[in-house]
C-alpha distance (Angstrom), angle and dihedral (degrees) to the residues before:
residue distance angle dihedral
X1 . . .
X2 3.71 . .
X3 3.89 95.1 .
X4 3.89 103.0 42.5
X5 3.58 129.8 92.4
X6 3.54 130.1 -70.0
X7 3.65 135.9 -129.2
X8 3.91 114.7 -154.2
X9 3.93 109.2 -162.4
X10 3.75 117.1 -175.4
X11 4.16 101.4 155.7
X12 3.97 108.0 102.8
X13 3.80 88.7 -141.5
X14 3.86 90.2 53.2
X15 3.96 88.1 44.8
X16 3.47 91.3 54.4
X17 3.81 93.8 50.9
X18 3.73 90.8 58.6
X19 3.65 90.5 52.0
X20 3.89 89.7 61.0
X21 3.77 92.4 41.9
X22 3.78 81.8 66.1
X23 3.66 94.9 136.9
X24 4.12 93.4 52.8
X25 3.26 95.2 30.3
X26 3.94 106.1 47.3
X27 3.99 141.4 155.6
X28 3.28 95.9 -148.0
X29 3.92 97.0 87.2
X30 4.26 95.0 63.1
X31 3.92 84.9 61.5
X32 4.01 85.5 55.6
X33 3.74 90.7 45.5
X34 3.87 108.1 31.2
X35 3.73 101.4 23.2
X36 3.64 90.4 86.1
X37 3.44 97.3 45.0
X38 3.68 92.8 61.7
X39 4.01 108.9 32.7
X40 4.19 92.8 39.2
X41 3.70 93.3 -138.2
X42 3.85 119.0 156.6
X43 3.88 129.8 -95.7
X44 3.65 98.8 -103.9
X45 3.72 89.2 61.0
X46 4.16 90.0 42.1
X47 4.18 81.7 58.7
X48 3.86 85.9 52.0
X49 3.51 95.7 49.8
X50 4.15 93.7 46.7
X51 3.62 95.8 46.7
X52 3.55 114.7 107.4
X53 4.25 88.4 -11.9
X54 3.74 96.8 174.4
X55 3.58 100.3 33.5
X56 3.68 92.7 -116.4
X57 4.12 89.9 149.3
X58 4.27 94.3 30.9
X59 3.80 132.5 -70.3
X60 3.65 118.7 -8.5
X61 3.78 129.8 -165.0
X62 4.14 81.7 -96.0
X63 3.75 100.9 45.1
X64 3.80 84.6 35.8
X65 3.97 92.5 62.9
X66 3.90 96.9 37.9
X67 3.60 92.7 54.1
X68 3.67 95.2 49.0
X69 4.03 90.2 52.0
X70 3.74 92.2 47.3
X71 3.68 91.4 51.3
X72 3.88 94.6 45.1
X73 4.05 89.6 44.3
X74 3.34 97.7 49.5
X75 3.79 123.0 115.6
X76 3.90 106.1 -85.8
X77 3.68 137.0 75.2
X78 4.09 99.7 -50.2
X79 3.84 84.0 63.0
X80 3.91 99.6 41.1
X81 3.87 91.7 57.8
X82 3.14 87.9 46.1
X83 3.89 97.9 59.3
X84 3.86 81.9 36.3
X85 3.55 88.1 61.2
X86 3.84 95.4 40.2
X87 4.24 88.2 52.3
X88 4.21 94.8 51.1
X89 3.59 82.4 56.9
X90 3.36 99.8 42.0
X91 3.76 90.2 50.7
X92 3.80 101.5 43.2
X93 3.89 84.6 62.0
X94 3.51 91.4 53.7
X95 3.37 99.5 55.9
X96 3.47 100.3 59.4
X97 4.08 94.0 42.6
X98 3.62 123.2 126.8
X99 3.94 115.2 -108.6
X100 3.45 118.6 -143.1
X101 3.78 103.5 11.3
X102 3.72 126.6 122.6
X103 3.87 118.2 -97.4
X104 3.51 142.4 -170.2
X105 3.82 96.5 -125.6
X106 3.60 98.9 -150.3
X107 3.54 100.5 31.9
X108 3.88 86.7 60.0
X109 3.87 93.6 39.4
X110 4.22 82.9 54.7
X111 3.94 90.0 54.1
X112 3.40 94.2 40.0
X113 3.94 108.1 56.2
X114 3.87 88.5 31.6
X115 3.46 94.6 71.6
X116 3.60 105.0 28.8
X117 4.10 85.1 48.2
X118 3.64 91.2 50.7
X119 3.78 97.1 43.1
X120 3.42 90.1 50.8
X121 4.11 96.7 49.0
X122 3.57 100.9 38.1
X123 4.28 109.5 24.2
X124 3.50 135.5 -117.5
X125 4.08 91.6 -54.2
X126 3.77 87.8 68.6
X127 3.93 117.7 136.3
X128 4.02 87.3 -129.8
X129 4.34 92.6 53.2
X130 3.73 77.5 45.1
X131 3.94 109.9 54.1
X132 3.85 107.7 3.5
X133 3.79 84.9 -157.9
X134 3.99 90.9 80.8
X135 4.11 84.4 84.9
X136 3.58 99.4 64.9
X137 4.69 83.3 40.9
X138 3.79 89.0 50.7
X139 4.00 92.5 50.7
X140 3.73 86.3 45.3
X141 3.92 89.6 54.6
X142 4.05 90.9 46.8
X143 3.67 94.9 49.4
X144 3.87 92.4 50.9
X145 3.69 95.5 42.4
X146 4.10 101.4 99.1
X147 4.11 81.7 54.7
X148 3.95 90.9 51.1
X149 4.01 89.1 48.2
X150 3.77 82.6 63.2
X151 3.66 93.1 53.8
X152 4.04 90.4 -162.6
X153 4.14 98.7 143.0
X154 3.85 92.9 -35.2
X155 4.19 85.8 -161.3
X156 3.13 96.6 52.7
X157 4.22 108.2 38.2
X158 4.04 89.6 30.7
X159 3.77 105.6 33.0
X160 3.56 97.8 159.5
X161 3.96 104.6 35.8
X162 3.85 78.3 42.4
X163 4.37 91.4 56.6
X164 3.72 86.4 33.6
X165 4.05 98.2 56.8
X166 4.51 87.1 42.3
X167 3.51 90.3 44.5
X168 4.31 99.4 47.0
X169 3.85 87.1 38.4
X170 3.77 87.8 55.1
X171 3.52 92.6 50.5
X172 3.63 96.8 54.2
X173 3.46 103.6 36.8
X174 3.97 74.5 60.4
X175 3.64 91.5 58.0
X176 4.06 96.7 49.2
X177 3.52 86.7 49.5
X178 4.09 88.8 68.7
X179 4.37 93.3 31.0
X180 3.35 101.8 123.7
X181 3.98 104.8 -174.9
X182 3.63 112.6 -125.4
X183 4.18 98.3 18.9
X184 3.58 90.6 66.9
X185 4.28 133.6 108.7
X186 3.94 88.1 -158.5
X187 3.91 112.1 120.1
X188 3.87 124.7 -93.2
X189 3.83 85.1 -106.4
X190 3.62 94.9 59.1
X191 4.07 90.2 40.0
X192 3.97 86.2 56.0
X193 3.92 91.9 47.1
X194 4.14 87.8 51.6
X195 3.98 90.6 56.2
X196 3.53 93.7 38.0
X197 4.24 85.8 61.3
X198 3.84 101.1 40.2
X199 4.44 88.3 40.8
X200 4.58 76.8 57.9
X201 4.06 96.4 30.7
X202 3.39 98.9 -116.2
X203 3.38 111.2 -175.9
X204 3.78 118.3 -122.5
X205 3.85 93.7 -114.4
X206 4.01 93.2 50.0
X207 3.94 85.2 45.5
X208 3.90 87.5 55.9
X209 4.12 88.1 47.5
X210 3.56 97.4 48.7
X211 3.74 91.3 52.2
X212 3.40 97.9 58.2
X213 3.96 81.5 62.8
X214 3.67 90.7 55.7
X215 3.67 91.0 54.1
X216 3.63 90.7 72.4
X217 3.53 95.4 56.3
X218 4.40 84.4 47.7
X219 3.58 96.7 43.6
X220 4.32 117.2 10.9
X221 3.84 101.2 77.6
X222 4.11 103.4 21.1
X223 3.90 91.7 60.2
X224 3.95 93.5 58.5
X225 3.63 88.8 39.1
X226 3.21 98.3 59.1
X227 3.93 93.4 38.9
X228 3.89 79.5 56.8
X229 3.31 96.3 55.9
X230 3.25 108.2 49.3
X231 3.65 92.5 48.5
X232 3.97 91.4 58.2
X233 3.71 93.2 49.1
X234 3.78 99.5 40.9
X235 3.97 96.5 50.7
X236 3.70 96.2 42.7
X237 3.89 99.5 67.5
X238 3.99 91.5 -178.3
X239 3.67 87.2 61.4
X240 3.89 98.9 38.9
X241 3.28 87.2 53.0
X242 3.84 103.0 55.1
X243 4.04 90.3 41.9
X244 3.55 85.5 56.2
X245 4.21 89.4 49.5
X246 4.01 89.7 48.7
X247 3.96 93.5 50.8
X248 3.39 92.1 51.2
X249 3.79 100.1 42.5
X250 3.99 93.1 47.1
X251 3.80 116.5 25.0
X252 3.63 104.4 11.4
X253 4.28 122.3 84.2
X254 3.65 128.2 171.4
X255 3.61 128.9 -126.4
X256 3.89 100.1 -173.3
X257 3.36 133.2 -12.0
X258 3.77 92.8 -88.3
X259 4.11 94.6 30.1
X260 4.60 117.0 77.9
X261 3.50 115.9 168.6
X262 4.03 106.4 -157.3
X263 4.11 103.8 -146.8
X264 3.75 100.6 -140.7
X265 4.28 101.9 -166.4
X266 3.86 83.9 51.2
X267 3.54 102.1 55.2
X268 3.87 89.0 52.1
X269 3.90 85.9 65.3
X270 3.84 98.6 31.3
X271 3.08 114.0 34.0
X272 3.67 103.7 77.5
X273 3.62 116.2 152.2
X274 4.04 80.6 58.1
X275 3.81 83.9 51.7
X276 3.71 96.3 52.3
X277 3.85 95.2 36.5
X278 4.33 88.6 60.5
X279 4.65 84.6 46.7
X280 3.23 84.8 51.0
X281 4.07 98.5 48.9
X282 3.79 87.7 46.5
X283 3.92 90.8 48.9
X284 3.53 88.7 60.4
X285 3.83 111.1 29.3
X286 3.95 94.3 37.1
X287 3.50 97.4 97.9
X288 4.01 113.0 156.4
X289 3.51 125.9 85.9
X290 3.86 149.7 -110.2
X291 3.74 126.6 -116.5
X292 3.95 139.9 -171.3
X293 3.82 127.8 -177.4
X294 3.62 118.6 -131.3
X295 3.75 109.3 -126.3
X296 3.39 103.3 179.7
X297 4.29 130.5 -4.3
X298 3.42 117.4 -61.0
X299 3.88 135.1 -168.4
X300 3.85 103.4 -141.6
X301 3.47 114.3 -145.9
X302 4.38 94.8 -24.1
X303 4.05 74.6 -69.7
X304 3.92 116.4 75.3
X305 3.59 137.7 35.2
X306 3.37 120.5 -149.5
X307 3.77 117.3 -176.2
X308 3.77 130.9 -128.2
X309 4.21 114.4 -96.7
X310 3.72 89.7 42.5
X311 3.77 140.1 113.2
X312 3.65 139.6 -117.3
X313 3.98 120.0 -146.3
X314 3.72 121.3 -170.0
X315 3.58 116.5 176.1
X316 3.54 125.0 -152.8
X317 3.50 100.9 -166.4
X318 4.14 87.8 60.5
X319 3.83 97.5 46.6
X320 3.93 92.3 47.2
X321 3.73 101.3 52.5
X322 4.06 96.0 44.3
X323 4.09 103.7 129.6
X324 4.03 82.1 -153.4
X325 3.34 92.7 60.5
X326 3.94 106.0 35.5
X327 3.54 102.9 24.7
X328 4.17 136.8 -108.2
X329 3.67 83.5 -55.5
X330 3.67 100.2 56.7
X331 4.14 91.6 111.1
X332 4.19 90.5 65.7
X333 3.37 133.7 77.8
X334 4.48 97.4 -110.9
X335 3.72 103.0 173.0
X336 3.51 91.8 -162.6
X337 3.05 99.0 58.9
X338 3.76 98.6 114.8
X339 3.97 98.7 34.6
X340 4.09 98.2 139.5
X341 4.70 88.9 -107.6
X342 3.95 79.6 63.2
X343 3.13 98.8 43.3
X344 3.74 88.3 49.8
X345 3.96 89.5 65.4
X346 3.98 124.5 98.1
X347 4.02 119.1 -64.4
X348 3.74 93.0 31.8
X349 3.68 93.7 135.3
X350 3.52 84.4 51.7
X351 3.51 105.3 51.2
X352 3.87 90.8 48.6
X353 3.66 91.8 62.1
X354 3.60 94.1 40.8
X355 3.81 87.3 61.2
X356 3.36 110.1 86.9
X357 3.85 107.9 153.6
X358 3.94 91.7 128.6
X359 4.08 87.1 35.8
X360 4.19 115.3 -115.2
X361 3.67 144.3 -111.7
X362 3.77 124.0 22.2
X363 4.21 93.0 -19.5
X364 4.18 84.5 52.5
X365 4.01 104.4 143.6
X366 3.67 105.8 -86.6
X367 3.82 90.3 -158.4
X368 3.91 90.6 48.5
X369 4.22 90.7 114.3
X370 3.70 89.6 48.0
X371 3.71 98.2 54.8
X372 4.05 90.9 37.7
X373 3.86 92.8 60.0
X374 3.96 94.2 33.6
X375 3.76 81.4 61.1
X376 3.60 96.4 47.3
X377 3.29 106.6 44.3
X378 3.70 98.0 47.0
X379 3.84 87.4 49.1
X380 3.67 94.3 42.8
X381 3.70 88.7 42.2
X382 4.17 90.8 59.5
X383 3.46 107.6 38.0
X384 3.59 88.7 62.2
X385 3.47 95.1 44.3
X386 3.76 106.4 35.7
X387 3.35 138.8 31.8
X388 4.26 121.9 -145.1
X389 3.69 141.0 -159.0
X390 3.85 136.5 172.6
X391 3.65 116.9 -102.1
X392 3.73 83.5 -134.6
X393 3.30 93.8 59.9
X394 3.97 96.1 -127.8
X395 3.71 124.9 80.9
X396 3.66 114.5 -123.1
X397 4.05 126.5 175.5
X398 3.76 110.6 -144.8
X399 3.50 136.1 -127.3
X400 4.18 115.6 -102.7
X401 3.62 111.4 -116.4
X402 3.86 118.1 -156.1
X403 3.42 121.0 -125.9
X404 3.75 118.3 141.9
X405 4.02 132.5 42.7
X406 3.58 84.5 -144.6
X407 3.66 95.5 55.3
X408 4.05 129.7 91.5
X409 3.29 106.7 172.8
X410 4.00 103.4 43.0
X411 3.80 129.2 -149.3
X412 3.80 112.9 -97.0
X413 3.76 111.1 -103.9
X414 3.60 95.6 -116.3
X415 3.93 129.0 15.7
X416 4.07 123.2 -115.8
X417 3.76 117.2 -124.4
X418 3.84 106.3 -128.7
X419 4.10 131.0 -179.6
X420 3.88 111.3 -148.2
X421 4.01 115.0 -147.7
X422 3.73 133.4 -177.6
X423 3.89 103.8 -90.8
X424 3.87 103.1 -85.2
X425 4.52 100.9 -104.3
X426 4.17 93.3 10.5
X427 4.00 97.8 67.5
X428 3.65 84.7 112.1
X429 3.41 102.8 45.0
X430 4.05 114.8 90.0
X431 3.93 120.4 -148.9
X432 3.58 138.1 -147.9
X433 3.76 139.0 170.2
X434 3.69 138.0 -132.7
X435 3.97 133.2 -168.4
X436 3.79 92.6 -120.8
């Protein structure tokens, strides 16, 4: 798979016959063949993972696992406790944050979203709750990961990623070692992944390895989008200032004069220039790239064949920077670009499949509402709380730097130094949430 030739598809009407060809034309065989390579679990549980891949004789270990995460990360109630979870977290850290202090903007957003992510997936008994330094291990793992793909002496040509991966698998084979189904505070997503390995026998180890893989789909592209985001809004004052107006008009009401309760389910529907201002960060900072295997010859659109064996490429980057698709504009940062009257103009069709930050058709993201509302609510959470400036005293948007194969939204190649303040005429005022 690794070796053969590569088909590069960039046309939206092309893209979206490869999602239909789903069956032909499937994701499922890179978990077979890389998922080893990064995780480190044994054979036996590689033979687990390969059996049945693409459910062609009923649920497989694979299919077994994605349907259980779709299902818990659905809209509904197994998703708003989560990001109810996620926001108590989020806010407990805030409260006790320094004001006016220089920070590495990035570095903090890492440490922040890491743990209240992981708190929020996996319950108070996570590793992360348990030894904060599991952050800085994870991002050692990430960085390493292209060098792990290549499997060539991992301990020797990837020391740290290599340390990283042993140590975090360690850690949570620990942790399934004590999961006792049904007296646990971990999500529905993680509950469904924990049936999923004892239904296949999954030994406790290879459960720990396996969910070091599923931390990059947690933690590897959120973290940078977030970064991202705040960045835009904070150093565009216009903008900050009208997201700020929105929250407060739609999902924001105010007990006292010192007292606002933020309502967190209605800013996901209201809230839309916030909405269309995180679309719009993804459009241009997701930057990696889609792929399908071919499994067996397929006629693309009644136009090209592509034979069995080979690979499918389909990179973001390309497809979100077309000026035929976007517009003369599509080189700045416009973060209304996907407000529902622009949407409404000619080629909307085609933009929508030409976004493909969360990928499309049957491999679509299952976590993809998860991340969105993590995201928002953070964002929305600080810019009504806290105002921030660069230490520098200019605003500056830095360059992505790629690190991971995994990754579509890459780290910025240097961090920002920030100072966070009490919002200038609402350092009195105390905020909470609600799920409403």
């Amino acid at each position: 798979m690794l070796n053969g030739k590569v088909y590069v598809v960039t046309s939206p009407d092309l893209i979206a016959a490869v999602n239909r060809n789903s069956k032909a034309l499937a994701f499922n065989p890179f978990i077979a063949q890389l998922g080893k390579r990064i995780t480190g679990h044994d054979e036996a549980t590689s033979q687990i993972v390969q059996h049945n891949l693409n459910g062609e004789h009923g649920p497989g270990y694979v299919t077994e696992v994605h349907d259980g995460i779709v299902a818990a990360l659905i809209p509904g109630t197994n998703l708003e406790n989560m990001t109810e979870q996620y926001m108590r977290e989020v806010i407990a850290r805030l409260d006790v944050l320094e004001m006016n202090e220089d920070i590495m903007l990035f570095a903090w957003t890492r440490n922040l979203v890491t743990l209240c992510s992981t708190r929020a997936i996996y319950g108070p008994e996570n590793p992360f709750s348990k030894n904060p330094k599991f952050s800085d291990l994870f991002w050692d793992f990430d960085r390493d990961l292209n060098l792990l793909i290549a499997n060539i002496l991992p301990s020797i040509i990837a020391p740290r990623g290599n340390r990283a991966r042993s140590e975090l698998g360690i850690a949570f084979q620990q942790y399934f070692e004590h999961y006792i189904p049904g007296q646990t505070e971990s999500s529905a997503m993680i509950q469904a992944r924990q049936s999923a390995n004892t239904n296949h026998g999954l030994s406790s180890w290879n459960q720990g390895r396996l969910e070091v893989g599923t931390l990059l789909g947690i933690l590897a592209n959120t973290i940078p989008s977030v970064f991202y985001l705040l960045v835009h809004i904070y150093s565009d004052q216009a903008l900050l200032r009208d997201i700020r107006n929105e929250l407060e008009v739609t999902c924001v009401s105010t007990v006292s004069p010192v007292k606002r309760t933020l309502h967190i389910m209605t800013m996901r529907e209201k809230c839309l220039l916030l909405h269309s201002t995180f679309q719009e960060l993804l459009r241009v900072h997701a930057l990696g790239a889609g792929a399908r295997f071919v499994r067996e010859d397929t006629m693309l659109d009644d136009q090209y064949l592509l034979k069995k064996g080979m690979v499918i490429q389909m990179p973001m980057a390309v497809m979100h920077s077309d000026p035929i698709i976007w517009g003369p504009d599509v080189d700045s940062f416009q973060p209304r670009r996907f407000l529902k009257h622009s949407e409404a103009s000619q080629g909307s069709k085609q933009k929508a499949t030409a976004y493909r930050p969360f990928g499309g058709g049957a491999s679509m993201c299952p976590g993809r509402h998860f991340v969105t509302l993590e995201a928002l609510v953070l964002t929305a959470y600080m810019v009504l709380r806290l105002d921030m400036s660069p230490s520098s005293g200019q605003w500056s948007i830095p360059a992505q730097k790629q690190e991971s194969l995994a990754t579509n939204v890459f780290p910025p190649e240097k961090d920002v130094v920030v100072r966070l303040s009490k919002r200038k005429g609402f350092e009195k005022v105390s905020w909470a949430f609600d799920m409403q």
